[in-house]
LOTORTOR-596087 format. One line per 5 residues: number of its first residue (from 1); for each residue x, y, z of C-alpha. Coordinates in Angstrom, 1 decimal. Example, Ala and Ser with C-alpha at 12.3 -4.5 7.8 and 13.67 -1.06 7.14 Angstrom:
<recs>
1> 12.3/-4.5/7.8  13.7/-1.1/7.1;
</recs>
This chain:
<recs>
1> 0.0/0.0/0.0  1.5/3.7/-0.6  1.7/6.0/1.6  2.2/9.7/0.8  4.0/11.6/3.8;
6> 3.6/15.5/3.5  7.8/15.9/3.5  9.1/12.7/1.4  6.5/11.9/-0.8  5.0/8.4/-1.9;
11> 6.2/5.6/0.3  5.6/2.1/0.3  4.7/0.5/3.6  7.0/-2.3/5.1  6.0/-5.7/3.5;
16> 4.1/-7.7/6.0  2.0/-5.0/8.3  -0.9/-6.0/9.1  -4.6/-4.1/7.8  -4.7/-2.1/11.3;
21> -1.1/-1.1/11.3  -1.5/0.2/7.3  -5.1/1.8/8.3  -3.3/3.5/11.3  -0.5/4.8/9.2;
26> -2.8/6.1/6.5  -4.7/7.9/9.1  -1.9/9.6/10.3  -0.5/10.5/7.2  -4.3/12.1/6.5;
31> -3.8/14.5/10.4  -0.3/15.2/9.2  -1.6/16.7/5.7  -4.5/18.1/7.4  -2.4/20.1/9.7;
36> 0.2/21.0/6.8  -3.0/22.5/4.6  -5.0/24.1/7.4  -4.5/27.5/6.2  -4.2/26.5/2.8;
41> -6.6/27.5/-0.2  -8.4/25.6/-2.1  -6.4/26.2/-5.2  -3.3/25.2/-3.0  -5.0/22.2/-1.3;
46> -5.5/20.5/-5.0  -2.1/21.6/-6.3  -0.6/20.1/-3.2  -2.2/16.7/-3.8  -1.6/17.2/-7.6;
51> 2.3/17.1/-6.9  2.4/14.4/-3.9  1.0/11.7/-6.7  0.8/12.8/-10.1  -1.2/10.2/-12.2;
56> -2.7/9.2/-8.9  -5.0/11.5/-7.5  -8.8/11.7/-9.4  -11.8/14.2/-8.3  -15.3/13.3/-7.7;
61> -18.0/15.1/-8.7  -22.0/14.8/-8.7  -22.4/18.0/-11.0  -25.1/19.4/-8.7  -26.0/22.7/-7.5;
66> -22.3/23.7/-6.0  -20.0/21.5/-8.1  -18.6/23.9/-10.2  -16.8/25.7/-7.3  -14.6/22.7/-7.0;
71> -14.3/22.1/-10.5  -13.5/25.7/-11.5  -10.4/24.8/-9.1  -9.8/22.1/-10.1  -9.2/23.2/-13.5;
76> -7.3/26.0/-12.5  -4.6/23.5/-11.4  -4.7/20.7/-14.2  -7.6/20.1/-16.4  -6.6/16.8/-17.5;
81> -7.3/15.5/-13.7  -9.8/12.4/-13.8  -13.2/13.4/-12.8  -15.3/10.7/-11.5  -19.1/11.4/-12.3;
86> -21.4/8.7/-10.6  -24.4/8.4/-13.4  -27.0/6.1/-11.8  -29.3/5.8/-14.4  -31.6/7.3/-11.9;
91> -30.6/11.1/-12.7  -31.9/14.0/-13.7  -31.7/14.7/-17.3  -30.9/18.3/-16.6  -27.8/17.2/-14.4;
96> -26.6/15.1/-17.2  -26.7/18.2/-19.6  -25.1/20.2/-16.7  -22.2/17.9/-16.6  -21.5/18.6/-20.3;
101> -22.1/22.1/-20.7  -20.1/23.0/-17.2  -16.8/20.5/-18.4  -17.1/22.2/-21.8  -17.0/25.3/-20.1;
106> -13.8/24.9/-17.7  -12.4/22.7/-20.4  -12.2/19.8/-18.1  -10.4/16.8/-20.7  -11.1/13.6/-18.6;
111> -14.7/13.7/-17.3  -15.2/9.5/-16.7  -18.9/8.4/-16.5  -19.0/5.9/-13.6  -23.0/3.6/-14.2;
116> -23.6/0.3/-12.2  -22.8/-3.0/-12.7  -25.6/-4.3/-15.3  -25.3/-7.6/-13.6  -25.5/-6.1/-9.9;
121> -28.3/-4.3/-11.4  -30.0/-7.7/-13.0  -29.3/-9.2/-9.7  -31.1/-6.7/-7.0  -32.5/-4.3/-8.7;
126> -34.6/-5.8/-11.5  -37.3/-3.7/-11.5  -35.9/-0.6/-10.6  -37.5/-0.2/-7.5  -34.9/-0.9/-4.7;
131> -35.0/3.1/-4.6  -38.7/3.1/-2.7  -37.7/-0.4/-1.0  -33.9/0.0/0.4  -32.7/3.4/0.0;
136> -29.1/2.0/1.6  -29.4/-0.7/-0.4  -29.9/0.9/-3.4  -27.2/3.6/-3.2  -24.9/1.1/-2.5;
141> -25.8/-0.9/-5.5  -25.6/2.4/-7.6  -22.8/4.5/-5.8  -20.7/3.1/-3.4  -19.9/-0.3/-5.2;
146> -19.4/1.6/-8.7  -17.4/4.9/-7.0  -15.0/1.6/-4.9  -14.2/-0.2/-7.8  -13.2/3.2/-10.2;
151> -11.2/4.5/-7.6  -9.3/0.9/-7.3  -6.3/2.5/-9.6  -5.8/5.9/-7.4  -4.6/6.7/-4.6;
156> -6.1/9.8/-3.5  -9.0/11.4/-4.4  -11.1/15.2/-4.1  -14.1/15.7/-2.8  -16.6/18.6/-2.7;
161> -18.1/18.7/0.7  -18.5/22.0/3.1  -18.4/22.0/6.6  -21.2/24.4/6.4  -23.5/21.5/4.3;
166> -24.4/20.3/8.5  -24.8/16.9/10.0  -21.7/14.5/10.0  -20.3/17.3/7.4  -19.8/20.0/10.3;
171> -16.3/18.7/11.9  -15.0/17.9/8.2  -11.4/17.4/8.2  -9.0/19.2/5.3  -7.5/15.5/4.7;
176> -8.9/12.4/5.7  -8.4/8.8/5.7  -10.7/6.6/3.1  -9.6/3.1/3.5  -5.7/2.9/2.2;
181> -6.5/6.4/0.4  -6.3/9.8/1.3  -9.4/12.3/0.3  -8.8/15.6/0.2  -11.7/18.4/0.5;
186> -10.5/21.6/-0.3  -13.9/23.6/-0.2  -14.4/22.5/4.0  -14.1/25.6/5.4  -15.3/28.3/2.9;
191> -18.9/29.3/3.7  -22.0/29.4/1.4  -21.1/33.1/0.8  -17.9/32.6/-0.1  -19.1/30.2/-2.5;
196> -21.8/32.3/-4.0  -19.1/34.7/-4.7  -17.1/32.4/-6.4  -20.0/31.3/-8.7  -20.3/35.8/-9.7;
201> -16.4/36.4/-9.8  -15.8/33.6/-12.3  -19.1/33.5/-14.1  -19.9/30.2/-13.7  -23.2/28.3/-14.9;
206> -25.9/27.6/-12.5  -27.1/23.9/-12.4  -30.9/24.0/-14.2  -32.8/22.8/-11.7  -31.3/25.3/-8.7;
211> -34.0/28.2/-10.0  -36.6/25.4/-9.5  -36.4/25.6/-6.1  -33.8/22.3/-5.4  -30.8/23.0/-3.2;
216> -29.3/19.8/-3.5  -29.4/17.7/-6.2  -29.0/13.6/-6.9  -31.7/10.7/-8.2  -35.1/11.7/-9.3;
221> -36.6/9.2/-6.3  -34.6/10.9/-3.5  -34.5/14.4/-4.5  -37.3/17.3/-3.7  -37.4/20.8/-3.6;
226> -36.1/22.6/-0.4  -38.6/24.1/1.9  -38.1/27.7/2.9  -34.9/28.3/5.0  -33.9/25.1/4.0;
231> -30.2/23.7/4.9  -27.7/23.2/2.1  -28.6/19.4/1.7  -32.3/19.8/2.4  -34.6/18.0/-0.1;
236> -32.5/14.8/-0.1  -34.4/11.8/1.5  -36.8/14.3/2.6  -39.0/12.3/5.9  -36.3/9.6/6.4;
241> -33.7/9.8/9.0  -30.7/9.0/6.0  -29.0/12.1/5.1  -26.0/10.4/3.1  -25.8/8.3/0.0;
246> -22.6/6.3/1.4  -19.3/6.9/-0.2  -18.4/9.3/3.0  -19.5/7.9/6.0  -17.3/3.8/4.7;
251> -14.0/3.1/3.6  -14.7/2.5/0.1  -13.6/-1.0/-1.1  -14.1/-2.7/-4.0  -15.8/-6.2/-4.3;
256> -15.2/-8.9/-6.6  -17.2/-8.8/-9.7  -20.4/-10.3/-10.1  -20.9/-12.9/-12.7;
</recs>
């Protein structure tokens, strides 16, 4: 397993350690970058983790309502960084004409497509209805498991949650541990102002569906408009006590492929 140390760069770990003893050293790599980047930017955050791995590190991005904060950085430091969009087939068409018209407009050159496993799908989810049934269920059939087995190649990767987003999101670390990965988010500490600002300075496009009323956007089944003085992720799972999808609150790993 490699492990990236703020001062001496990628480093393998000693042939032999056990899972705890690699998980430990990973999540102290993730408090030692954390501390290094406190301060930091978010241009500097991503151009950081750029340099520690090059050909290593790959963003993920659902395209909603704030992502092109993130991405606008994100091509500011390399455009040709993978971006790993989670399609389910359960999206809205208007994010799925977002994703093209905002990569097209930051020139973003490696935007991957991630769907589900037709045979996972075949297997629990032939109807399509696993969404009203097993919301865990189904985001793990149609997020988690896809998102764990594209990031199988990298090493690190970028997300785009904000501190000020609420729940398990408030005490959001700069760098954390994901499994034998480090994820970076480089957008924790701004504040919705500072990203509102953001979206005027550099002219960036709106998603759609934001001047309909929906704060935060993912599947058509899951996804509602926001009440008045709504949080940032209100109108996801709206009446259920489930306020993530997954692929933040588990180490992601991927499973062997179904038959």
């Amino acid at each position: 397993m490699l492990q990236i140390s703020p001062q001496t760069g990628p480093q393998g770990s000693p042939e032999g350690s056990s899972q705890a003893s690699s998980q430990e050293q990973t999540e102290e790599t993730a408090a030692d970058w954390a501390a290094r980047l406190a301060s930091a930017s978010p241009h500097a955050i991503i151009e950081a983790a750029a340099r520690a791995l090059p050909g290593r590190l790959s963003v993920v991005s659902s395209f909603g309502t704030e992502s092109a904060v993130l991405l606008k950085f994100v091509a500011d430091v390399d455009r040709s960084l993978p971006v790993l969009f989670l399609d389910t087939l359960w999206l809205f068409k208007e994010t799925l004409a977002y994703r093209d018209v905002l990569a097209a407009h930051l020139g973003l050159s490696d935007v991957r497509t991630i769907t589900p496993s037709p045979s996972a799908l075949a297997n629990h989810d032939p109807k399509s209805d696993l969404c009203f049934l097993d919301q865990d269920a189904c985001c793990h059939l149609r997020k988690v498991a896809p998102l764990a087995r594209e990031l199988e190649p990298f090493a690190c990767w970028i997300s785009g949650r904000k501190r000020y987003q609420g729940g398990g999101r408030r005490g959001l670390a700069i760098v954390e541990a994901d499994g034998p990965r480090l994820k970076f988010n480089p957008l924790a500490a701004l504040t919705a102002t500072e990203i509102g600002a953001i979206f005027a300075d550099a002219d960036l496009p709106r998603h759609p569906l934001e001047a309909s009323g929906f704060r935060s956007i993912g599947c058509i089944p899951c996804t509602s408009r926001a009440l008045g003085g709504a949080t940032a992720r209100d109108g996801r799972w709206s009446g259920l006590v489930k306020t993530e999808c997954g692929i933040h609150t588990r180490a992601l790993k991927a499973a062997a492929p179904e038959a």
